[in-house]
C-alpha positions in Angstrom: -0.6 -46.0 71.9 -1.3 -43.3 69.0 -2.8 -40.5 69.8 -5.2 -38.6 67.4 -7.5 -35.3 67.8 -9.0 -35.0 64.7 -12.0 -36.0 66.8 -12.4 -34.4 69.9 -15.7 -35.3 70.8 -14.8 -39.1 70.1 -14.3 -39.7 74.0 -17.5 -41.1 75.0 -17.3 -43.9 77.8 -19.7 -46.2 77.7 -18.3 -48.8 80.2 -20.5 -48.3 83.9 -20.5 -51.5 86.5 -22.4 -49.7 88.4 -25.5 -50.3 86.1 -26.9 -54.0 84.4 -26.6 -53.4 81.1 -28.7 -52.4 79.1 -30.7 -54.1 75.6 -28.0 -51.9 73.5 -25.0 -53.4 75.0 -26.1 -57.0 76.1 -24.0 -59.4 75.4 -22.7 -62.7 75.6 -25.1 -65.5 77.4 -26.2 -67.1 74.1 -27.3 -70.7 75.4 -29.4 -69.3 78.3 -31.0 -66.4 75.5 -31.5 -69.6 73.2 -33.5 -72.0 75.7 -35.9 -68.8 76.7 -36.3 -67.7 73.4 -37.8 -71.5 72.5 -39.6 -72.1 75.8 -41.6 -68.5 76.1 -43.2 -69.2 73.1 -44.3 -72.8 74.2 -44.9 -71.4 77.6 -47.3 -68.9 75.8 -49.5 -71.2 73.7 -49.6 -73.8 76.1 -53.5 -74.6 77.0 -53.8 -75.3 79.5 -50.9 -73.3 80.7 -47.6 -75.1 81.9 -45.4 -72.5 81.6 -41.4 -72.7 82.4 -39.7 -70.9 85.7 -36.1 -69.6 85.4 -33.6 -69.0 88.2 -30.5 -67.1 87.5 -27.9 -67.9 89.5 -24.3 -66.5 90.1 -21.8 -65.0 92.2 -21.5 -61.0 92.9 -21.2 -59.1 89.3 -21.5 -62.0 87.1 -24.5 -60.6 85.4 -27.5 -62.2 87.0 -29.9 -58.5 86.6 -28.6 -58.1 83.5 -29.7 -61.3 82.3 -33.1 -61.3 83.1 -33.7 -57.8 82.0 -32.6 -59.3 78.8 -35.6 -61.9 79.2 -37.7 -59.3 79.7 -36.6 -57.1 76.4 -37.1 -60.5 74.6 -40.2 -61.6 75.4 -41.1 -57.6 74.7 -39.4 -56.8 71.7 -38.1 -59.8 70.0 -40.7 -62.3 70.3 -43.8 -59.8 70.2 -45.1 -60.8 67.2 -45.3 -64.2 68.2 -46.8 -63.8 71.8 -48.9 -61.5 73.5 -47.1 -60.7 77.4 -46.7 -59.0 80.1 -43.5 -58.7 82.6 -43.6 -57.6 85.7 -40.6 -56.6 87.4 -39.5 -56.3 91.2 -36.3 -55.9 92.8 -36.3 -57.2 96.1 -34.4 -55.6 99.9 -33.7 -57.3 102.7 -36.3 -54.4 103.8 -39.1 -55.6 101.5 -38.3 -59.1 102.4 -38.4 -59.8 106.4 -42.0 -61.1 106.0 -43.8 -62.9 102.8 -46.7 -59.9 104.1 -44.0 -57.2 103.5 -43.0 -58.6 100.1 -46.7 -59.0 99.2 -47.4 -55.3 100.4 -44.5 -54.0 98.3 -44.9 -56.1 95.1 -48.6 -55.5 94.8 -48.6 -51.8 95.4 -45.5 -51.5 92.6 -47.4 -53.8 89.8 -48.5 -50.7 88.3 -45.6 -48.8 88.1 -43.3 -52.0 86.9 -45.4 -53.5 84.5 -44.9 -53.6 81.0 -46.6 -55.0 78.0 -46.3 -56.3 74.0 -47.2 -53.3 71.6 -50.7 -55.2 70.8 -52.2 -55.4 73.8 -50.4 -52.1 75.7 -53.5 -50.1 75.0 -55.7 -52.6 76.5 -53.1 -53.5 79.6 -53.0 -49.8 80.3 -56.5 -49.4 80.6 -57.4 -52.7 82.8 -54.2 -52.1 84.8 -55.7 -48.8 85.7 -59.3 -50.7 86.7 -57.3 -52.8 89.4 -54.8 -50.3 90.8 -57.8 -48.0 92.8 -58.0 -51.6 94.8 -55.1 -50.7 96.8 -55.4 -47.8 99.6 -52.0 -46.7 101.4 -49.8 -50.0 99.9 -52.9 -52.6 101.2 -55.4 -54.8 98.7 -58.6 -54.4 98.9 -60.5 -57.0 97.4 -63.2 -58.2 98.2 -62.4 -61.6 101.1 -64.3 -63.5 103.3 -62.5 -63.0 106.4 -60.9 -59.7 107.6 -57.2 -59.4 107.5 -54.8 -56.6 107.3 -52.6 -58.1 105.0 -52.7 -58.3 100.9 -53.4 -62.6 99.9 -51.3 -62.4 96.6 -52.7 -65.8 95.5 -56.1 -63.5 95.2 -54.4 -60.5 94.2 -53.4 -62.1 91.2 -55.7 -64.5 90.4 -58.2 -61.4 89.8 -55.5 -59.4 87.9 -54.7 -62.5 85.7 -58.7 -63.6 84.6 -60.3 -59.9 85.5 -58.1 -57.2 83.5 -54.6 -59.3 82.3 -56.6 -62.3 79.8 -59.6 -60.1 79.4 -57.1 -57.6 77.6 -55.7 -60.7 75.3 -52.3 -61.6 77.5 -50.7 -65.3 76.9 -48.3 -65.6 79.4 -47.3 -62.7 82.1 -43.6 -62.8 83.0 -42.8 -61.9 87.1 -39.4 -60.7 87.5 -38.3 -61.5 91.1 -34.5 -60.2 91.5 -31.8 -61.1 94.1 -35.1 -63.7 95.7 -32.0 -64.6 98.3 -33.3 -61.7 100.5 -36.2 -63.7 101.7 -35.2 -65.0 105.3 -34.2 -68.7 105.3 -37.0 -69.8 108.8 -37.4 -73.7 108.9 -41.3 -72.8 110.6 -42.1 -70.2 107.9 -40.3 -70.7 104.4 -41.2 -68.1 102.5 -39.5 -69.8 99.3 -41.9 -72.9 99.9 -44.5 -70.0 99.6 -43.7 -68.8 96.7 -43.9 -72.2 94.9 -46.9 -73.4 96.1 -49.1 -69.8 95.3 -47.7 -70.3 91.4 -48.1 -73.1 91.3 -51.6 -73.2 92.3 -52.0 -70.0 90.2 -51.3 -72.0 87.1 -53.9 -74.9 88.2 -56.5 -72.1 88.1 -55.5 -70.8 84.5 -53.6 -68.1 84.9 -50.3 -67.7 83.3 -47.9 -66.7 85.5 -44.0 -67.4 84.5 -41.1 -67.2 87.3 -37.8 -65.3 86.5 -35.8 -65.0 89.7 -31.9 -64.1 90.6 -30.2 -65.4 93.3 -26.7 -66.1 94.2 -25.3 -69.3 93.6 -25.6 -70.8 96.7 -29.3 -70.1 97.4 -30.6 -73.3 96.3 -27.8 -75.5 98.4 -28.8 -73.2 101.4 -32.8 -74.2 101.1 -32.4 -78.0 100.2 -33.2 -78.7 103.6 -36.3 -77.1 104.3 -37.5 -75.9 100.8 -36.3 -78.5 98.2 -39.4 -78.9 95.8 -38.1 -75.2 95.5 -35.6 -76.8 93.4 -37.3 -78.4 91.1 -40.2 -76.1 90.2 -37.1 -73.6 87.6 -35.1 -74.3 85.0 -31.4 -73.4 86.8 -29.1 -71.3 85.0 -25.3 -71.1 86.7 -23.8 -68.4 84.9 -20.2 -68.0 84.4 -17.5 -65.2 83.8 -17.2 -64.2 80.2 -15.3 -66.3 77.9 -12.8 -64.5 75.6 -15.3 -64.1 73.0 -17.6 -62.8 75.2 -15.3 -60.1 76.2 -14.6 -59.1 72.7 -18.2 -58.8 72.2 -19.2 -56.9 75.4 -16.3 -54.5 74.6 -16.8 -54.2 71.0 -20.5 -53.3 71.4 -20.2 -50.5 74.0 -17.7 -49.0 72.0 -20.4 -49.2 68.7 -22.8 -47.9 70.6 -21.0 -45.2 71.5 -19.4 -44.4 68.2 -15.9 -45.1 69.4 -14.1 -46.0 66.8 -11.3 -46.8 68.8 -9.4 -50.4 68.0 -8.5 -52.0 70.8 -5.6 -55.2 70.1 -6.3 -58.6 70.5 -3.1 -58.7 73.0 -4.9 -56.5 75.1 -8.8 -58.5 75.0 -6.2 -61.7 75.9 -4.0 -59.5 79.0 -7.9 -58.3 80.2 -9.5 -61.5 80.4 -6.0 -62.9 82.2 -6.4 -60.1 84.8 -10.3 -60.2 85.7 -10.8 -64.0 84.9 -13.9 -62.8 82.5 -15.8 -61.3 85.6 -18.0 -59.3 83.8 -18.1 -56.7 86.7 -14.8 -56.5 86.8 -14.4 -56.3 83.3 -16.4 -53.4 83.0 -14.4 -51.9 85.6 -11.3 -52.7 83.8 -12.6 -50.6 80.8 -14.0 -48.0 82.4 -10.8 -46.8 84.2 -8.5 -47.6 81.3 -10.3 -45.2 78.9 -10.4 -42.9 81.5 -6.6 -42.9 81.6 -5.8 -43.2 78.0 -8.6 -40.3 76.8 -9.5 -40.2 73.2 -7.0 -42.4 71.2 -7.3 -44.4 68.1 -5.9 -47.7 68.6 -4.8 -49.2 72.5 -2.0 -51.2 72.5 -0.7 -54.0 75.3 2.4 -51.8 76.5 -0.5 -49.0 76.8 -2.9 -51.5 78.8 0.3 -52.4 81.2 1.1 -48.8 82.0 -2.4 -48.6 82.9 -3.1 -51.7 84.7 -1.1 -50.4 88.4 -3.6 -47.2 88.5 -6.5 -49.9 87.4 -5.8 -52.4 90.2 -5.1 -49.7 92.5 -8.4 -48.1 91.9 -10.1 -51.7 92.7 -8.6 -51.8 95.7 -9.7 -48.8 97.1 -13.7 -48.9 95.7 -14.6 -52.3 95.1 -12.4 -54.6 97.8 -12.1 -52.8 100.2 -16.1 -52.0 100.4 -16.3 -55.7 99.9 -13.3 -56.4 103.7 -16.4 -54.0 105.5 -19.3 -56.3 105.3 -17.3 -59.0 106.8 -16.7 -58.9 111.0 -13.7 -59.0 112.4 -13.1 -62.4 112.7 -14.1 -63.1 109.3 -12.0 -60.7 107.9 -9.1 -62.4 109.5 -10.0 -65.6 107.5 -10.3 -64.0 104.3 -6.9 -62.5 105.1 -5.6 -66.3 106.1 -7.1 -67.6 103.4 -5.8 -65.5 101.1 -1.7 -66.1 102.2 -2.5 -69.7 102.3 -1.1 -70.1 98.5 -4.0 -72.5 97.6 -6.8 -71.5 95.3 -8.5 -74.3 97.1 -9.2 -74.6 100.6 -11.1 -76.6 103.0 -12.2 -75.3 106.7 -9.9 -77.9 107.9 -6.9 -76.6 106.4 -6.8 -73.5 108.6 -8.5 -75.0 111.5 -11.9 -72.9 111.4 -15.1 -73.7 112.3 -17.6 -74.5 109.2 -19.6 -71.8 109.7 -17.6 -68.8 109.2 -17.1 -69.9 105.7 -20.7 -70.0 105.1 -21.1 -67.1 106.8 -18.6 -65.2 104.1 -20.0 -67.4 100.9 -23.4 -66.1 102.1 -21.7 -62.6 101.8 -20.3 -63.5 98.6 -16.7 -62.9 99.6 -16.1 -66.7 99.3 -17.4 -69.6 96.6 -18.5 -72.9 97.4 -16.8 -75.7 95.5 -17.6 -79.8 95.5 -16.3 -81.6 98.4 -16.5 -78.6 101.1 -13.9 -76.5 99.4 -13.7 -73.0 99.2 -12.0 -70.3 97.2 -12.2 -66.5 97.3 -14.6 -64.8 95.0 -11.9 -63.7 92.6 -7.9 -64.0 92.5 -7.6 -60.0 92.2 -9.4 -59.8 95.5 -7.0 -62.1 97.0 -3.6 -60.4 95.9 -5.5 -57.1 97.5 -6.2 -59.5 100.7 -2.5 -60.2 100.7 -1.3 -56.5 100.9 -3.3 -56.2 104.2 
């Protein structure tokens, strides 16, 4: 590791997990960027409209918001010459999400405040957005209905938006951003997922334009089948992945452009890195963070530099990411994870520790373990398991 301080103020660090990343430092997910690039446009000038829906699925810190913020900057920035949108975007609580009222209540009251437009037609968006927003009093619509309810019909709500204010002002296709939709209770009398479906779908049979983009962890659609499984077939499914090591290079390289680094990390190191966090993007980010924390403002970063660093690194994760992880798990379950862990096996069924089936979906709902064909299970990432080990 060389040391050099003919530029102090070279010390910038741009790697935060806490935060998707932003349009500057996307990178990586080219075959999912490819399809939506080619299918919003065709989704745009459809007529009558048949536009595509897009679930983004993953495990914890794979880069699920990220991605469909990236959608969103597309079909805003990249493709705005080509089509004239809208996106919408609402991130969803288990709070927002007991009821399908309470996540109508919250989505309709934010449309205002979230939603974004192409340059052409942001003039005119502004000023019809503006015509529908007075509607709402204290979070409630207040359209006009034939019966009296206390609750927002968001079928209605954005029917009018759509052929009142939204096509009036020359929109093509308006992009609703639904993230982490695996908050919505999973009730066999009152699916709120079947819901979803059915109001846009019907909101396309009346002309309007309305596009899916939803997150969800990976095992959302698996846990629905049963009661919601047109669900399934009404998006395009993207599983995504950790980073490959290209991927890694690239999602380093471009933070440290960004932020006028000019720091030369060796290809020894990119390889040790994506050995250590598997290519969890989360992690990876982590990873970074910490180890330009401990090296400061160097030129070039070397493997026997990363090693030195790598015991403070791990240490670190242990303390603020795994151990946050070991609290939402009960006690029981935490005593799996633990048995699971000094089992020696990255595979593992229920019946190789002799535990009932549904403390493992208990913990894959909690995103401490990963579903795998043939009712095995593994822990959400080796790293967490050595730490699971020292317990």
């Amino acid at each position: 590791m060389e040391n050099h301080n003919h530029n102090k103020n070279n010390n910038l660090n741009p790697f935060s997990p806490q935060q998707p990343a932003q349009p500057e430092y996307f990178a990586g997910r080219k075959v999912e960027l490819d399809y939506f690039l080619k299918t919003a446009i065709n989704s745009a000038k459809l007529n009558p409209p048949a536009p595509l829906n897009y679930a983004i699925l993953g495990s914890w810190g794979l880069g699920k918001t990220s991605l469909s913020y990236e959608f969103r900057d597309i079909a805003l920035g990249e493709l705005q010459r080509k089509i004239n949108c809208v996106c919408i975007q609402c991130s969803l609580s288990p709070q927002t999400c007991k009821t399908w009222d309470s996540f109508t209540v919250n989505f309709l009251a934010n449309v205002g405040s979230t939603l974004n437009a192409t340059s052409k037609i942001r003039v005119k968006i502004g000023a019809e957005i503006r015509k529908w927003q007075p509607q709402f009093n204290v979070g409630f619509f207040a359209a006009q209905r034939t019966t009296q309810t206390s609750q927002p019909d968001l079928f209605t709500a954005l029917k009018s938006l759509w052929h009142k204010h939204l096509e009036p002002a020359g929109t093509e296709i308006a992009f609703i951003l639904l993230d982490d939709l695996h908050y919505f209770p999973i009730r066999p009398d009152e699916s709120a997922y079947l819901t979803l479906r059915s109001t846009f779908q019907e909101l396309v049979n009346q002309k309007c334009n309305y596009s899916l983009i939803i997150t969800a962890h990976s095992g959302l659609f698996t846990e629905i089948a049963d009661i919601a499984e047109p669900m399934l077939r009404f998006f395009k499914p993207f599983e995504l992945k950790p980073f490959t090591i290209e991927e890694i290079k690239e999602a380093v390289q471009r933070r440290l452009s960004t932020a006028r680094r000019s720091m030369v990390i060796n290809d020894e190191v990119f390889e040790e890195v994506a050995n250590k966090t598997g290519g969890h993007p989360y992690l990876l980010m982590y990873t970074m963070y910490e180890m330009l924390e401990i090296v400061g403002s160097v030129d070039r970063v070397g493997l026997s530099a990363f090693t030195k660093c790598w015991p403070k690194i791990q240490e670190s994760l242990g303390k603020t990411i795994f151990r946050q992880k070991v609290r939402t798990a009960s006690e029981k379950e935490r005593d799996l994870l633990v048995k699971i862990a000094k089992f020696g096996e990255e595979f593992i069924s229920p019946s190789d520790v002799k535990e009932p089936n549904e403390l493992f979906s208990r913990l894959e709902k909690k995103e401490l373990l990963i579903r795998h064909e043939r009712g095995k299970y593994s822990l959400f990432h080796p790293l967490f398991s050595e730490y699971l080990k020292k317990q």
